[in-house]
C-alpha positions as MATLAB code, in Angstrom:
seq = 'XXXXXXXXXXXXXXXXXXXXXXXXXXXXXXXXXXXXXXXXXXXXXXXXXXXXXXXXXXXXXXXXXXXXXXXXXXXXXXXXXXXXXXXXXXXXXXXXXXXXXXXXXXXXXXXXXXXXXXXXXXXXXXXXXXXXXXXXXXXXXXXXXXXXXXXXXXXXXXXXXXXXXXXXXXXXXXXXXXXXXXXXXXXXXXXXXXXXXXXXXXXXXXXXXXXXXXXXXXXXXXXXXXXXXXXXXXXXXXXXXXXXXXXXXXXXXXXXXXXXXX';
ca = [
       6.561   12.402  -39.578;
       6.172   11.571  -43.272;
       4.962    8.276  -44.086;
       6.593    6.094  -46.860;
       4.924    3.488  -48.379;
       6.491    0.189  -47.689;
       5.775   -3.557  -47.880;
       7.686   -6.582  -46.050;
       7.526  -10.043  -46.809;
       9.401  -13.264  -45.555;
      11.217  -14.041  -42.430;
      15.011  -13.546  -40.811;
      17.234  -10.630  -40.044;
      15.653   -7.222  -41.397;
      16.873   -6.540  -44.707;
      15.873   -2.854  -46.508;
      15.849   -2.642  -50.002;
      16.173    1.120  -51.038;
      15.598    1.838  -55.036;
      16.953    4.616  -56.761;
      16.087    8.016  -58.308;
      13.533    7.867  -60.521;
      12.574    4.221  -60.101;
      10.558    2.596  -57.203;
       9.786   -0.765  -55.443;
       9.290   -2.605  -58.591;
      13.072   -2.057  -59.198;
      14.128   -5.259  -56.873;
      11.224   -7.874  -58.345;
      13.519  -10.223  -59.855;
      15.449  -10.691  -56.383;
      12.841  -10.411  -53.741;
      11.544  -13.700  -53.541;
      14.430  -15.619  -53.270;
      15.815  -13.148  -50.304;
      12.286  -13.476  -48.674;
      13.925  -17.010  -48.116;
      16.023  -16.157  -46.017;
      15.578  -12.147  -45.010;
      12.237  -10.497  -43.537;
      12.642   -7.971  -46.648;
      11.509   -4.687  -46.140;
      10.812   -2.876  -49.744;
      10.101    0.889  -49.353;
       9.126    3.492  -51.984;
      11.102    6.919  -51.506;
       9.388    9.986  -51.121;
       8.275   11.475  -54.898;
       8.598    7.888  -55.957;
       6.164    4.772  -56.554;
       3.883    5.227  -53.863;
       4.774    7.514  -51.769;
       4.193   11.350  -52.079;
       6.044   13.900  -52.053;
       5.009   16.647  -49.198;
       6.054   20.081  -49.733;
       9.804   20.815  -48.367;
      10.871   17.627  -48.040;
      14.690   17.546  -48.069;
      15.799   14.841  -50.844;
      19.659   14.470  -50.699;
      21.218   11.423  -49.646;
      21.661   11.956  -45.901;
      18.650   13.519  -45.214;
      17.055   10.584  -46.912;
      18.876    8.529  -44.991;
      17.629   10.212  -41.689;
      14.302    9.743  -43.147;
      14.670    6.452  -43.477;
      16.132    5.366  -40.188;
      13.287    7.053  -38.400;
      10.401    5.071  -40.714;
      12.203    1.793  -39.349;
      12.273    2.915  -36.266;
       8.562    4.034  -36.147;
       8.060    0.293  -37.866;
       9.688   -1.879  -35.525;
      13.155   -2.551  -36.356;
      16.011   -1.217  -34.156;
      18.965   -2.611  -36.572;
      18.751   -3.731  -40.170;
      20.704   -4.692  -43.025;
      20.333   -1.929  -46.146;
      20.933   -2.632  -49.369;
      20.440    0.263  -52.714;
      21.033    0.730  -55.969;
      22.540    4.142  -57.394;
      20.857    6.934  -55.015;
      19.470    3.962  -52.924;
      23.056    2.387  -52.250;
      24.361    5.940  -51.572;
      21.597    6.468  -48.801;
      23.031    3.033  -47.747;
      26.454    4.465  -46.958;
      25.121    7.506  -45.465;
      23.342    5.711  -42.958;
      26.021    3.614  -42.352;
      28.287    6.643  -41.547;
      25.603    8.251  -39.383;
      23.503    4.904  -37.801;
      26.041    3.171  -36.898;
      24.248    1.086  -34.226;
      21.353    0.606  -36.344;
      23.391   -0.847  -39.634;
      24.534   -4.432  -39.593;
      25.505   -4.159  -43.097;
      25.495   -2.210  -46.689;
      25.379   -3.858  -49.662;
      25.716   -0.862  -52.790;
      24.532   -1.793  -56.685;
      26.212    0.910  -58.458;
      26.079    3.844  -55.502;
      26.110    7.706  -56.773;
      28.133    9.868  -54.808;
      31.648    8.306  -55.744;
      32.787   11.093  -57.519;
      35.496   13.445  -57.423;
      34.155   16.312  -58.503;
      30.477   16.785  -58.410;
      28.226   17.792  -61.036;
      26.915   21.329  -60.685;
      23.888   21.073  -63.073;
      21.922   18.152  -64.819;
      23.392   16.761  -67.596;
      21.130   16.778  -71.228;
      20.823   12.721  -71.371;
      19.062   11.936  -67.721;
      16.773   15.105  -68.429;
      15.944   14.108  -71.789;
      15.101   10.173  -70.599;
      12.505   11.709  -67.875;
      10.793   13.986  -70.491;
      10.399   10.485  -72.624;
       9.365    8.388  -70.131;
       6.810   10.794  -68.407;
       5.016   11.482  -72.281;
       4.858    8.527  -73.135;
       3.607    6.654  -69.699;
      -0.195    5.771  -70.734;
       1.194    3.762  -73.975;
       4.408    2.122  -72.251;
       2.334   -1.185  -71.240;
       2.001   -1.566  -75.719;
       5.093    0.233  -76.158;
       7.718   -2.122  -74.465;
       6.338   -4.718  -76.728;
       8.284   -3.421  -79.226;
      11.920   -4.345  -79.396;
      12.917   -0.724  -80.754;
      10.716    0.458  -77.363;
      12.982   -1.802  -75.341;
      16.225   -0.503  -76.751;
      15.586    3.230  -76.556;
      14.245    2.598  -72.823;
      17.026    0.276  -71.503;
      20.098   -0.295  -73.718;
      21.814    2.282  -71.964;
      20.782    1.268  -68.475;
      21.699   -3.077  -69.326;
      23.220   -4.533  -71.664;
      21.011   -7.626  -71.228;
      17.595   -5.457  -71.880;
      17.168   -7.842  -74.797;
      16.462  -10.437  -72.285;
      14.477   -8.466  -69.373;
      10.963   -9.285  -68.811;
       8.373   -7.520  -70.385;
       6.908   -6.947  -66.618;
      10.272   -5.175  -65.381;
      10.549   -2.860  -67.961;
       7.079   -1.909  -67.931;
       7.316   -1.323  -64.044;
      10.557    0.909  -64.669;
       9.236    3.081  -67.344;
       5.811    3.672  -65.545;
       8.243    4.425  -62.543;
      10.468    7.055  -64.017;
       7.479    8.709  -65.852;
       5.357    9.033  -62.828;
       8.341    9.915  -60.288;
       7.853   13.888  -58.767;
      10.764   13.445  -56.658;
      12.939   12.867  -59.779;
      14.301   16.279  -60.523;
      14.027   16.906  -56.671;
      15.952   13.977  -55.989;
      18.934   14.849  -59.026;
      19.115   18.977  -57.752;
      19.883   17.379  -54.411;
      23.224   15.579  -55.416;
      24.620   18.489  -57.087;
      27.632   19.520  -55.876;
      28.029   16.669  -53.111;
      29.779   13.081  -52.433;
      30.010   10.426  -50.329;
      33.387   11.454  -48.116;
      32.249   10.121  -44.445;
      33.793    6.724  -42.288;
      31.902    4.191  -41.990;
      32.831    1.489  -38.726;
      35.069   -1.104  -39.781;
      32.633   -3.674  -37.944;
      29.741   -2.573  -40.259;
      30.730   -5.197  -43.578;
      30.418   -2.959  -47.035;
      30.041   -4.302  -50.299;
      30.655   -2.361  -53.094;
      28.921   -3.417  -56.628;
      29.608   -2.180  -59.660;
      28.943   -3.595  -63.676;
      31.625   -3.446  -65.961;
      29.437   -1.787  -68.754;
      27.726    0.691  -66.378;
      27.250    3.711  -68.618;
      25.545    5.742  -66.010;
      28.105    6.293  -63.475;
      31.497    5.050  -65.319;
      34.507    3.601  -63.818;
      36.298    6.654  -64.929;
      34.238    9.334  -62.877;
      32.035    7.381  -61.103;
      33.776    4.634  -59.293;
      36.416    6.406  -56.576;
      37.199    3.303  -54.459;
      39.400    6.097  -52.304;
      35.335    7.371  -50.880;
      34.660    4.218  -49.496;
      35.816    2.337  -46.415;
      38.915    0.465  -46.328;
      37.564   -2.281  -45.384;
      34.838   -2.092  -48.361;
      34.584   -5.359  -50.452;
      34.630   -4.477  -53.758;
      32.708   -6.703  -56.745;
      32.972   -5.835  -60.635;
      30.314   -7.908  -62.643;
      30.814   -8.629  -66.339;
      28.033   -7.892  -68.733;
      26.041   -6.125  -66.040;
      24.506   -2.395  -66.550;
      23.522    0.342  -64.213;
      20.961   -2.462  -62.724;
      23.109   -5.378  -61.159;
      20.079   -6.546  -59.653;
      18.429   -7.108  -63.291;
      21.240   -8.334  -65.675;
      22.837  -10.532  -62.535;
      20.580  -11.376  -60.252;
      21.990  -14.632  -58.837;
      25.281  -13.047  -58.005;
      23.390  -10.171  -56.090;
      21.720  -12.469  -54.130;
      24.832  -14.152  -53.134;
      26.679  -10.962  -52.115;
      23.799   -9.821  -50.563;
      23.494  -12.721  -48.170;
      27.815  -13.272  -47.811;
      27.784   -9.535  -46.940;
      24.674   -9.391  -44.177;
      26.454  -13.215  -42.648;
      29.394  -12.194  -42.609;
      29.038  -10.357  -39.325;
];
């Protein structure tokens, strides 16, 4: 079985952070430590991405992912977990909420793909054009993000706080996307799918979403109708693609009222 690089720290219920496409570990810095309070955090790098490689063959939509993943905790100790992901991350979450049901206690989804309608059926100019940036310019980003005009072109889009992210979490992101082989992978495997499955009404769901998401917008990219009934859903105001980044309080919170609310 593939290995995926993975790193745990603090103590309590198991809680799985899963990153999303074209990003890596890095992705949940600004929350980590105050979770580790209270969660044994597991932080895992998904195949093509960070740390971990990507072997030839390996399937990379959401619920085959999500198979993946179940079987690394498995192989690492942890019969049931709670999961939370952002974008491709918190749409693994829901898939292995629909399909683990025994091994969920509870989802918590920053800005989840797979709530669409209708399905792309080939990349779109913008997300192919960001990769192209980030992997040619990857050996200067550490001087680049200095730069305020650096900052903007990498994460206006993405936040609308990037004025005020740290140097360190940009830096991490851009190296991220740039050196990310299971990017393109990762995208060709969404085409033409959703997230259409049940999840157990005893299995809490939070659904998170920032009103100034420009990634997947509320007009496409936000079908409450996908989700449980019995989802929770939270709109944050001046947050981006990256709850965890531009609101990072509030995620902790609904990450902790979800997993204790069981």
């Amino acid at each position: 079985m593939m290995e995926l690089w993975h790193e745990k720290t603090g103590s309590g219920e198991p809680l799985l952070l899963i990153h999303g496409m074209g990003s890596s570990h890095t992705a949940w810095q600004l929350i980590v430590p105050e979770l580790a309070k209270e969660f044994e955090v597991i932080i895992v790098d998904l195949p093509g991405h960070g740390n971990s490689k990507l072997p030839g063959g390996t399937r990379m939509d959401a619920l085959s992912l999500a198979k993946l993943l179940v079987q690394q905790m498995g192989s690492w100790g942890y019969e049931s977990f709670h999961v939370a992901g952002n974008s491709l991350g918190g749409w693994i979450c829901l898939e292995m909420a629909a399909a683990f049901p025994s091994q969920i206690r509870s989802v918590t989804a920053l800005a989840p793909a797979g709530l669409w309608l209708v399905p792309e059926t080939k990349r779109e100019s913008l997300g192919a054009v960001s990769r192209y940036m980030a992997t040619t310019t990857r050996p200067l980003v550490p001087h680049l993000m200095k730069y305020r005009w650096a900052k903007k072109i990498g994460f206006a889009m993405v936040s609308p706080q990037w004025e005020t992210l740290p140097l360190g979490l940009c830096i991490d992101a851009a190296i991220a996307m740039g050196s990310s082989s299971g990017y393109f992978p990762a995208w060709d495997a969404m085409l033409g799918l959703r997230f259409d499955k049940d999840i157990r009404d005893d299995i809490p769901v939070t659904v998170i979403f920032g009103d100034s998401d420009n990634t997947l917008p509320a007009k496409h990219s936000q079908e409450r109708s996908l989700t449980p009934l019995h989802s929770r859903w939270v709109l944050l105001s001046q947050s981006g693609h990256a709850p965890m980044w531009d609101r990072s309080a509030e995620v902790i919170a609904e990450i902790r009222h979800t997993a204790l609310s069981l």
